[in-house]
C-alpha positions in Angstrom: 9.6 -16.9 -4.6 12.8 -18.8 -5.9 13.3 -22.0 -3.9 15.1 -23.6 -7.0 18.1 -23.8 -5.5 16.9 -25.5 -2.2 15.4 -28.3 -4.4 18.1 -28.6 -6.7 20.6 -29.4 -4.2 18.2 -31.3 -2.0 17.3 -33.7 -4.6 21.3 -33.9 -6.0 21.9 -34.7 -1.9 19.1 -36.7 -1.6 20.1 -38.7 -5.1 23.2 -39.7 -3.7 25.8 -37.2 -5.2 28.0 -35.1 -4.1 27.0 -31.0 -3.6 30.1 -28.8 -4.0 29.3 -25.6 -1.8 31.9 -23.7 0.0 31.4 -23.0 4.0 31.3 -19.0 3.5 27.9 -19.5 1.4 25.7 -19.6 4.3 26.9 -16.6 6.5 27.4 -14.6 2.7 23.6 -15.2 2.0 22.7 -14.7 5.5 24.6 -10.8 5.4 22.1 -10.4 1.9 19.2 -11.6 3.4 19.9 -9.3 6.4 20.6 -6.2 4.1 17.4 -6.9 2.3 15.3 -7.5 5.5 16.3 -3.7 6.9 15.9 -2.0 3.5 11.8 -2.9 4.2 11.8 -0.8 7.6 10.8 2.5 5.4 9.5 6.0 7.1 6.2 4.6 5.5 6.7 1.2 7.3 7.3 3.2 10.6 4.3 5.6 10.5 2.3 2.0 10.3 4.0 1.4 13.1 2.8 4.2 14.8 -0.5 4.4 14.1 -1.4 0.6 14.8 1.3 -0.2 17.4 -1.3 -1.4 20.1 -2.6 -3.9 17.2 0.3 -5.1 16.0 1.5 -6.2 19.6 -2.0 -7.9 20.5 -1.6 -9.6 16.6 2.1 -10.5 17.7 1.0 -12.4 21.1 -1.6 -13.7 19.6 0.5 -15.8 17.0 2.9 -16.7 19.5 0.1 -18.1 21.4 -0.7 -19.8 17.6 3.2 -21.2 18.0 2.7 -22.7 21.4 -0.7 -24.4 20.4 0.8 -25.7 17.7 4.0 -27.2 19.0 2.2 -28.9 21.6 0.0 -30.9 18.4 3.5 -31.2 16.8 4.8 -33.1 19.8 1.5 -35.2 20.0 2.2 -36.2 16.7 5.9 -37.2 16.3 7.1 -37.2 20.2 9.6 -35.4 19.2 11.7 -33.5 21.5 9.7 -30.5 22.8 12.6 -28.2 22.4 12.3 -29.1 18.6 8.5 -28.9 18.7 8.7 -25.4 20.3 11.4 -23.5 17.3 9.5 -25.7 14.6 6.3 -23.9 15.1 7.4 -20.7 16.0 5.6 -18.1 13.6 8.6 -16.0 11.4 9.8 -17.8 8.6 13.7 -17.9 8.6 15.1 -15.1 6.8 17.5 -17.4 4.4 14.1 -18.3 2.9 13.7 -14.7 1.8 12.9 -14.2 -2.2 16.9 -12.7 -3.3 18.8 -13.9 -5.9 22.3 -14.1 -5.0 21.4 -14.7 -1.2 18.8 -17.4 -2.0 21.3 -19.0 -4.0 24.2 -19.4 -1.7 21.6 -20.7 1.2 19.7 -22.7 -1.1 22.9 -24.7 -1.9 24.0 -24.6 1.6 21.0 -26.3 2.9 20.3 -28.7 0.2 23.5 -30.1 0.0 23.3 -31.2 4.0 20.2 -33.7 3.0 21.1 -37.5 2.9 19.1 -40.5 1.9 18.5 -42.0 5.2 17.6 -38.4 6.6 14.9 -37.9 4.6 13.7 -41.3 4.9 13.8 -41.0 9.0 12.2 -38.0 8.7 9.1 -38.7 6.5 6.7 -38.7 9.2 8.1 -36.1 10.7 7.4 -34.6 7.4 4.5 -34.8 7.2 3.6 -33.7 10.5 4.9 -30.9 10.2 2.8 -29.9 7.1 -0.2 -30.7 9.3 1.1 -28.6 12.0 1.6 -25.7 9.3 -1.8 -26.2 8.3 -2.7 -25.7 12.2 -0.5 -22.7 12.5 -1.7 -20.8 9.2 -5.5 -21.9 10.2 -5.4 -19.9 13.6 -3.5 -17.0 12.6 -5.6 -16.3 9.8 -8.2 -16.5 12.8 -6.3 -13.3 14.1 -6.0 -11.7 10.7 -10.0 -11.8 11.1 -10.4 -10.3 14.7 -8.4 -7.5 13.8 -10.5 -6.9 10.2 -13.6 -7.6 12.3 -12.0 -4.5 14.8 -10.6 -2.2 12.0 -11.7 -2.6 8.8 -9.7 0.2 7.0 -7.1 -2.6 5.6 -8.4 -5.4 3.4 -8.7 -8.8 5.0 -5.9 -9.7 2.4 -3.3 -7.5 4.2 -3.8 -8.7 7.7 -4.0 -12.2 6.4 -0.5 -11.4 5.2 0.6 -9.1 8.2 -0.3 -12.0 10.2 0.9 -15.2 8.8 3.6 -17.1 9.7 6.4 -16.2 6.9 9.1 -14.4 6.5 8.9 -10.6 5.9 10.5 -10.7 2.9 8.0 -13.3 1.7 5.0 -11.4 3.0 6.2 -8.1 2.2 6.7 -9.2 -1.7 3.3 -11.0 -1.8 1.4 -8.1 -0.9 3.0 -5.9 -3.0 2.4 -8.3 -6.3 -1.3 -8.8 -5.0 -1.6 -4.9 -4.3 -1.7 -4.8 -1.0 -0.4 -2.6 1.9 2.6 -3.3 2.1 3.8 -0.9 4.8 1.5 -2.3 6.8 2.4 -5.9 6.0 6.0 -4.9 6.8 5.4 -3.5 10.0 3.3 -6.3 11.5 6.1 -8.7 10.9 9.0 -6.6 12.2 7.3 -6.1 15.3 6.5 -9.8 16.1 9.9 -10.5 14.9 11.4 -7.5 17.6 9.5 -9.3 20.1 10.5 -12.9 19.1 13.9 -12.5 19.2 14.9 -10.9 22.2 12.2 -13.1 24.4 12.6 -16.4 22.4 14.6 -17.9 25.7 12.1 -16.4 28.2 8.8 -18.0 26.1 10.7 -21.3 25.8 11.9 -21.3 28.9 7.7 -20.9 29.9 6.8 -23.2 27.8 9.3 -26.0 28.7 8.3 -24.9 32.3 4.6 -25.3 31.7 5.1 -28.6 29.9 7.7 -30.0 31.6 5.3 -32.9 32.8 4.1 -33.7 29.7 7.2 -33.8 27.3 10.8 -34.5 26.9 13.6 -31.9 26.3 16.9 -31.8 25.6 19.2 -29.8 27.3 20.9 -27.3 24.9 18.9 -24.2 26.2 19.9 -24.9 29.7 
């Protein structure tokens, strides 16, 4: 993974200095990303599908359940607003942080140059929650990865810790294929907890802002 860009232009931001980056960078890397993201959906990705469909759900709703948990220690920690709590810890890393050149580029310098001084220093504890909260996150879905070894043990543990984690499926997908994994499989746990993520994000945060209403703040942009 190639976050060189990302840090380049974060610490030239951060520094003081001017970025230069053009406003079509961002929706340019986003199309390559995107490209890159449906080329992994192969007729081997789909059999795996198939064959561990009922799995792959439980494993999906499972680490959603891992998202709620852990936005709920996230607001504990920082009181931040529990609409920011709630997208900051759901699993599914954002596909501009997927390993491609030319798309990794373009994002990497869209996003860095958008950090300031004062930004990071305001955010610092918010920081470093959020690592803790990661930590959190990666511990219980790992915890999945281990049920489902426990249930099938055809896969290696390293593959469902990977078809389970909370990255990216680009990420995930290249990890296992330079640790030898199954990569198919990999690839299809992810793109089934990211077809359900996305069409029910509203409906889970609308639950969870209902079921926490009481106990947190929210702004109202999803309203």
């Amino acid at each position: 993974m190639d976050d060189r860009p990302l840090v380049v232009a974060s610490a030239t931001a951060v520094s003081g200095f001017e970025v230069p980056h053009h406003k079509g960078y961002r929706p340019l890397g986003q199309l390559i990303v995107a490209t890159a993201v449906g080329l992994y959906f192969t007729p081997e990705a789909f059999q795996q599908t198939i064959d561990h469909f009922v799995s792959m759900v439980i494993a999906a709703v499972l680490t959603i359940g891992a998202g709620f948990t852990t936005a709920i220690v996230l607001y504990g920690l920082t009181k931040c607003d529990g609409t920011v709590a709630f997208f900051a810890s759901m699993p599914g890393g954002p596909a501009e942080m997927a390993v491609l050149a030319g798309g990794q580029v373009l994002l990497g310098i869209s996003l860095g140059a958008n950090f300031r001084r004062e930004q990071f220093a305001r955010d610092l504890k918010f920081s470093i929650a959020l690592v803790a909260t990661t930590v959190v996150l990666l511990v219980q879905c790992a915890a999945v990865a281990a049920g489902l070894w426990l249930v099938d043990s055809g896969p290696s543990l390293a593959s469902y810790l990977l078809a389970t984690a909370p990255g990216s499926v680009t990420e995930m997908a290249l990890t296992a294929k330079l640790l030898g994994q199954r990569v198919a499989l990999v690839t299809a746990y992810h793109l089934v907890r990211i077809f359900i993520i996305i069409p029910l994000a509203p409906v889970l945060y609308r639950a969870f802002r209902r079921a926490l209403s009481g106990r947190m703040t929210f702004d109202n942009l999803m309203d």
